[in-house]
N, C-alpha and C positions, 0 to 999 in steps of 0.2 A: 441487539443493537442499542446504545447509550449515547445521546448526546450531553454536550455538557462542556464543561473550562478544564481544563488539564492540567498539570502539573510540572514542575520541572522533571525532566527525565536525562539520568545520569549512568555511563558505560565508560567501564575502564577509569573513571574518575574525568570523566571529560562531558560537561554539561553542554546538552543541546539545547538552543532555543525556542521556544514554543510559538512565533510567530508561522513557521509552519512543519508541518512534522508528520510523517510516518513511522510506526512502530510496528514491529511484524514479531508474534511471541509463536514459539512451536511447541503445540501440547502432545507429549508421545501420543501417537493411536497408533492404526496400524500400517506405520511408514513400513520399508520405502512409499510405498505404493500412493499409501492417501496418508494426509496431513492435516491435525487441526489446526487452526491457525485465529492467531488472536488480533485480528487489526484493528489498529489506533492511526486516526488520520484527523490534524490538528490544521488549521489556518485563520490566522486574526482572532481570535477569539470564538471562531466554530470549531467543535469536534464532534466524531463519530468514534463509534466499535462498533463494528461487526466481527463474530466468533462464526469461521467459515472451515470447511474441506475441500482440499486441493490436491491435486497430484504436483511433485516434485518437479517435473519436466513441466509443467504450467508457470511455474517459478522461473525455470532456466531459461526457457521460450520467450518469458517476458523481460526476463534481464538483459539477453542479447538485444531483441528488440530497442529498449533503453541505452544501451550502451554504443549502440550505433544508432542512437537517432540524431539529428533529422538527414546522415547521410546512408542509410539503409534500403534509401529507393521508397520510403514513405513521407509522407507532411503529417502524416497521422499516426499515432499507435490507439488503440482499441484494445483493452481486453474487459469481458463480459462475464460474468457467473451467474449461473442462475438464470430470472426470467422476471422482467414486471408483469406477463400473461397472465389475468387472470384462471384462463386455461391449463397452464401450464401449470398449477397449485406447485409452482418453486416455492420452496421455508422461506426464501429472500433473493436480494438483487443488489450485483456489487457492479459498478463498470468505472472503471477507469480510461482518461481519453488525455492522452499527451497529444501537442501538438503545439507549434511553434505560433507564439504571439507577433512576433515581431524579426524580419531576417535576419538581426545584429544577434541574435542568439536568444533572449528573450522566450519562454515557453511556460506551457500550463498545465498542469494535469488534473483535469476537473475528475471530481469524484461524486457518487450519486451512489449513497445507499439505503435502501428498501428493504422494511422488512414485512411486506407482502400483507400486511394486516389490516383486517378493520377497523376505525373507529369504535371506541379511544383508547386503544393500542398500538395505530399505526405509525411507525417510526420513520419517518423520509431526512433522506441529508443530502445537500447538492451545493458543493464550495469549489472550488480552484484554488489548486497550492501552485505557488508562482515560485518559479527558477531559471538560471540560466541555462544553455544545453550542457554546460560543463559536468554540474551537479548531478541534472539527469542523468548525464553518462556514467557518475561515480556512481548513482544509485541502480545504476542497469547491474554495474561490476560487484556491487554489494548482492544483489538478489542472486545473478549467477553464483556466488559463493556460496551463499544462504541456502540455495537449493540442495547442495552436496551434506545437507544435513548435520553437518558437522558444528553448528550454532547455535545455540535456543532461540537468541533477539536480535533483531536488526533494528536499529535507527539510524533515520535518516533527515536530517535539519533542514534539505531545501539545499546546500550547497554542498555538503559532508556527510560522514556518518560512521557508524561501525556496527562491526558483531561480536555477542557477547554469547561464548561457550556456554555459559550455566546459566542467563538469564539473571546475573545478582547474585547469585544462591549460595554463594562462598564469601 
């Protein structure tokens, strides 16, 4: 995990703004099944990475979830990897928490990543990327795609986004 200032990040020649921002990059391992996954998550002037493994259906579960919030019968979306338990000696700790600021549409999806370390290695991040439920929903629509493997990168601005088949590479 890295924090730090970001960069312009640019797909299909269409620049996204960096006031807030997810980037989702897919490193071949051994899909379908598990996924490496390179996350870049950017707001005001915070950002994180974290370089995590996932299952594919973890993606899709979360997309739908996103693309029907907040009328999916929850106020809240949750998803969790990993463990801050001591006990539990998880590598790290990623969670993500949507849930609606304000009933005019208004929402947040705070993020908190850990990477489980002692001092002076320990790496903690805990920011809220601010959006309308519009965006979120395009961002739910993005990850269910994203899941079907068929993408290397996902970005995603806070209102918009897209996916890039070779991740730049052409």
């Amino acid at each position: 995990m890295e924090t730090g200032a970001l960069t312009c990040h640019v797909v299909h020649g269409k620049a996204f703004r960096m006031s807030t921002l997810i980037r989702l990059e897919r490193i071949p391992y051994e899909e379908p099944h598990h996924l490496e996954l390179w996350l870049t998550v950017a707001s005001d002037g915070f950002s994180a990475h974290l370089t995590s493994y996932v299952n594919a259906d973890d993606l899709r579960r979360l997309g739908a979830a996103f693309s029907e919030f907040p009328f999916g019968g929850s106020a809240e979306v949750r998803y969790e990897l990993g463990s801050e338990g001591p006990g539990d000696r998880a590598a790290y700790y990623l969670r993500l928490r949507l849930y609606l600021v304000r009933p005019t549409g208004a929402s947040g999806i705070e993020i908190r990543i850990n990477n489980n370390e002692e001092p002076p290695t320990r790496r903690l991040a805990e920011f809220t990327l601010r959006s309308e439920v519009a965006g979120v929903n395009r961002l739910g629509a993005l990850l269910t795609t994203f899941s079907k493997l068929d993408h290397r990168v996902l970005v995603w601005d806070g209102v918009d986004g897209a996916l890039d088949p070779d991740g730049g590479a052409s």
